[in-house]
C-alpha positions as CSV (number, residue, x, y, z in Angstrom):
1,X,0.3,-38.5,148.0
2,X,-0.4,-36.5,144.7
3,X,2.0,-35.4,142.1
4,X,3.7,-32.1,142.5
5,X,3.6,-32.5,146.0
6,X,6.6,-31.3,148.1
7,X,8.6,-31.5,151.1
8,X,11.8,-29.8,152.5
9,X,14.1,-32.3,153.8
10,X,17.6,-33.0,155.2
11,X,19.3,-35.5,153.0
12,X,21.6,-37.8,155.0
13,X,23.8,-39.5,152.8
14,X,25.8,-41.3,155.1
15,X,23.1,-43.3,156.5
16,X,22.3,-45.1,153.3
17,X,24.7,-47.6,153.4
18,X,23.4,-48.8,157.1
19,X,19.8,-48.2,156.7
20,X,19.3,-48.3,153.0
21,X,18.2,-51.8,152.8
22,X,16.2,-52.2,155.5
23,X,14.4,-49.0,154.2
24,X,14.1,-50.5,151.2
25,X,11.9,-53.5,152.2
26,X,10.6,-51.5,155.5
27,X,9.9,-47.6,154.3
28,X,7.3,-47.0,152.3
29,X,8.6,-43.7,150.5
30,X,11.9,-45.6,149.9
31,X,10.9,-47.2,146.5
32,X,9.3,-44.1,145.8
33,X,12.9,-42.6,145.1
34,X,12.9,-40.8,148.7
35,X,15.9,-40.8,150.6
36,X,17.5,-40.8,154.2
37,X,16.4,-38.0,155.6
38,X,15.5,-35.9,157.9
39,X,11.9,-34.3,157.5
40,X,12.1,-30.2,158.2
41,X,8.5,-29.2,156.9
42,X,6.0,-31.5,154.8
43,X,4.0,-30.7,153.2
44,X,5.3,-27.6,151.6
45,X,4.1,-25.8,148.9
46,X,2.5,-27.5,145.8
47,X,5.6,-27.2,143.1
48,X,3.6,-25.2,141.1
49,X,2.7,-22.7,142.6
50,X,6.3,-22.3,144.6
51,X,7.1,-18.7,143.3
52,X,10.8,-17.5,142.9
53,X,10.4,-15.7,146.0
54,X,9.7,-18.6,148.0
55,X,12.5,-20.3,147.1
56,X,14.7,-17.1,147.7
57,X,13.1,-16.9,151.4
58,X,13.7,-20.9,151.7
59,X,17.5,-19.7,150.5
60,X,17.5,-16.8,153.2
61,X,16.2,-18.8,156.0
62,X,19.3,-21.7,155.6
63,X,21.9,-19.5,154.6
64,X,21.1,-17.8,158.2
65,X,22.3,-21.1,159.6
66,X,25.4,-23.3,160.0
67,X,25.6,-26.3,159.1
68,X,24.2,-29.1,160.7
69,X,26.5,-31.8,162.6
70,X,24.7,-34.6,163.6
71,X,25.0,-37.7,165.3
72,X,22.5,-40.4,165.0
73,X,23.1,-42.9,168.4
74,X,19.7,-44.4,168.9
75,X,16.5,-45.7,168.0
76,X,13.2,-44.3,168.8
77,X,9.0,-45.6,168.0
78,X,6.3,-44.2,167.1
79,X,3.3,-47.4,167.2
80,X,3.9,-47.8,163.7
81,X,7.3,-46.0,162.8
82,X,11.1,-47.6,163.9
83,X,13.3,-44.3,163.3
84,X,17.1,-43.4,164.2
85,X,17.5,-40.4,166.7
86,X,18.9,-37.2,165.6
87,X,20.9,-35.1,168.1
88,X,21.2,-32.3,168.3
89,X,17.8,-31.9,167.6
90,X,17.2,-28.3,168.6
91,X,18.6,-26.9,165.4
92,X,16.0,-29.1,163.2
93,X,13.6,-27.7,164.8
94,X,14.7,-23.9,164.7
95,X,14.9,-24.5,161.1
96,X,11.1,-26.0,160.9
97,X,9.6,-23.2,163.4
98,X,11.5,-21.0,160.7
99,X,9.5,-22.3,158.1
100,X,7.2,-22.4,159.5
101,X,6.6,-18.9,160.6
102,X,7.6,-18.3,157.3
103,X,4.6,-20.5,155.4
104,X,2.1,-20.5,158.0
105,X,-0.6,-22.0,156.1
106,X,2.3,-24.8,155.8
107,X,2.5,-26.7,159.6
108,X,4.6,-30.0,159.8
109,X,2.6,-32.7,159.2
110,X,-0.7,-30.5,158.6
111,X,-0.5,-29.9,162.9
112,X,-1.3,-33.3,163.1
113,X,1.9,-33.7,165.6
114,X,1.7,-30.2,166.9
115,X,4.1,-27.1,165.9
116,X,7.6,-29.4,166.9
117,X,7.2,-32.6,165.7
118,X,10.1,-35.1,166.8
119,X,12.9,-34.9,164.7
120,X,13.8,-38.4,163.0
121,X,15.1,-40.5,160.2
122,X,12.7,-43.3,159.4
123,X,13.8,-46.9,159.1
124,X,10.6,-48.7,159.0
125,X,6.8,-47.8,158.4
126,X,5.0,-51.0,157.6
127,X,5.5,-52.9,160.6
128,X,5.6,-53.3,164.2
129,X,8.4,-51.9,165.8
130,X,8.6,-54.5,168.3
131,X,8.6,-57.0,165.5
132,X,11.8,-56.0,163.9
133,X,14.2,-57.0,166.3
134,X,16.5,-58.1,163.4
135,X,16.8,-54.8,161.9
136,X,17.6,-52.6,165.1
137,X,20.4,-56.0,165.8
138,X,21.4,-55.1,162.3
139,X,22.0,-51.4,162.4
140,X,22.8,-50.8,165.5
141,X,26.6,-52.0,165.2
142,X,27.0,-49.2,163.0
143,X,26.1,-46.9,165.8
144,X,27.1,-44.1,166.4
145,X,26.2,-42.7,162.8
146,X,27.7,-39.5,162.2
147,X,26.8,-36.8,159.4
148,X,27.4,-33.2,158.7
149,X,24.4,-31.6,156.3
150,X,25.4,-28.5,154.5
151,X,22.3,-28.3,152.8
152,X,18.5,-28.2,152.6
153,X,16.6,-30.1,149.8
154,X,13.4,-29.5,148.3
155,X,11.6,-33.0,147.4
156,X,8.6,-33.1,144.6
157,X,6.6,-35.6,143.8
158,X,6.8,-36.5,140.0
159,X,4.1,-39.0,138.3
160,X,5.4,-42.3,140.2
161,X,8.4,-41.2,142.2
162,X,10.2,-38.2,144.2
163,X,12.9,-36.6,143.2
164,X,15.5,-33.8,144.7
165,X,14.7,-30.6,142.8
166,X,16.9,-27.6,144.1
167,X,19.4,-27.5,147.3
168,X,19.7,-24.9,149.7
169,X,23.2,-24.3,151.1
170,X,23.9,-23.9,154.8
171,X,25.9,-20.6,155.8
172,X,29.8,-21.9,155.5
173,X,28.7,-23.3,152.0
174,X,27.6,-20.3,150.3
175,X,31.0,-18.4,151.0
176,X,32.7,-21.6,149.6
177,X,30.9,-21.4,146.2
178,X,31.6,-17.8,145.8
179,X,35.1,-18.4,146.4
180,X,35.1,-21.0,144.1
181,X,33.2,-18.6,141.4
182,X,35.6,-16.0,142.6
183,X,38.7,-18.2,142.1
184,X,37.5,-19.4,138.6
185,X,36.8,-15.7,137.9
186,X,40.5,-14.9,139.2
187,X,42.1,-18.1,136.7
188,X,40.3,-16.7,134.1
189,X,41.8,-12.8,133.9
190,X,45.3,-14.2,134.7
191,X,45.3,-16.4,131.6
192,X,44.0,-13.2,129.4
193,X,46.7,-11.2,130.5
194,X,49.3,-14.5,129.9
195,X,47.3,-14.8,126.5
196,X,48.3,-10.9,126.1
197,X,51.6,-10.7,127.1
198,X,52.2,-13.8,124.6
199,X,50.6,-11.8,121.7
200,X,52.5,-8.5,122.4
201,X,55.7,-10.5,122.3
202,X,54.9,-12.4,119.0
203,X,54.3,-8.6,117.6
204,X,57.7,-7.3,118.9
205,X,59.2,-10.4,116.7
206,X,57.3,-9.5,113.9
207,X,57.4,-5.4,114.1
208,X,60.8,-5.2,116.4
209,X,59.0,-3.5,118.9
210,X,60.4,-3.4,122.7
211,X,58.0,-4.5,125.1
212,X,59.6,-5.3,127.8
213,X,57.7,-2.0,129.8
């Protein structure tokens, strides 16, 4: 892994209380400042040359979509990977064939896993997963893990560590932030024209002007 190296990613807060600290001794990206997540196209473009329009067409592509309600109720393996199941996992990968298509110098995984790579939240990378009995006893009580993503992230690699640079709203979340922007906007006018009305009545003390029309 180099620096300025990126990845677009669903971040899945809710897991990190059930497999945060087995990722922590298990996943190798986990010290590294990397998340739960979901994994929708890596690599991606290096940071610097990602342009403003390709993170207007990343913006296009998700605001297309709805957001994603997904329930994690299993475990899968890969000969050196232990990972939690998302389902659905049909939207996932609509949303990397996007991509995709989109980028297609820019295949998951290089194509090293073919155009649909299996959708999947790692747990553990270092070790066998039939050696880590412990850890599927551990987390799978918590089962079934629930978690609705309303957004898309872009990871980057910086020096030692990855960090969340810029989020990418699902559809239902950009028509909330307008109407937040919208609302804010709405306050706003309503206290200039409270703030005016207060002004022209000081006047009419001062002056003895009506202005009651």
């Amino acid at each position: 892994m180099t620096e300025g190296e990126t990845g677009l990613i669903l971040h899945v807060p809710e897991a990190e209380s059930v497999v945060g600290p087995w990722r922590s001794r298990h996943d190798s990206s986990a010290p590294l400042g990397v998340p739960a997540h979901v994994t929708v196209l890596y690599p991606w473009i290096p940071i610097e040359l990602v342009t403003d329009d390709d993170r207007a067409a990343v913006a296009e592509i998700v605001a297309s979509m709805g957001p994603l309600e997904l329930t994690f109720g299993g475990f899968g393996r890969f000969p050196d990977v232990l990972w939690l199941d998302p389902r659905p996992s049909e939207p996932i990968l609509a949303l990397t064939r996007a991509m995709a298509r989109r980028w297609p110098a820019y295949q998951p995984y290089g194509g090293e896993f073919g155009d649909q790579p299996i959708p999947h939240l790692t747990v553990s990378d270092t070790h066998d997963p039939g050696e880590l009995g412990h850890v599927i006893a551990d987390i799978e009580h918590a089962l079934p893990l629930r978690s609705r993503v309303d957004e898309l992230s872009l990871l980057v690699r910086r020096a030692d560590c990855w960090v969340l640079e810029q989020a990418f709203p699902f559809a239902s979340a950009v028509p909330q932030r307008r109407a937040r922007d919208v609302a804010g906007a709405a306050d706003e006018n309503r206290g200039e024209r409270v703030h005016g009305r207060r002004n022209r009545a000081v006047a009419s003390l001062d002056l003895g002007l009506d202005v009651s029309q």
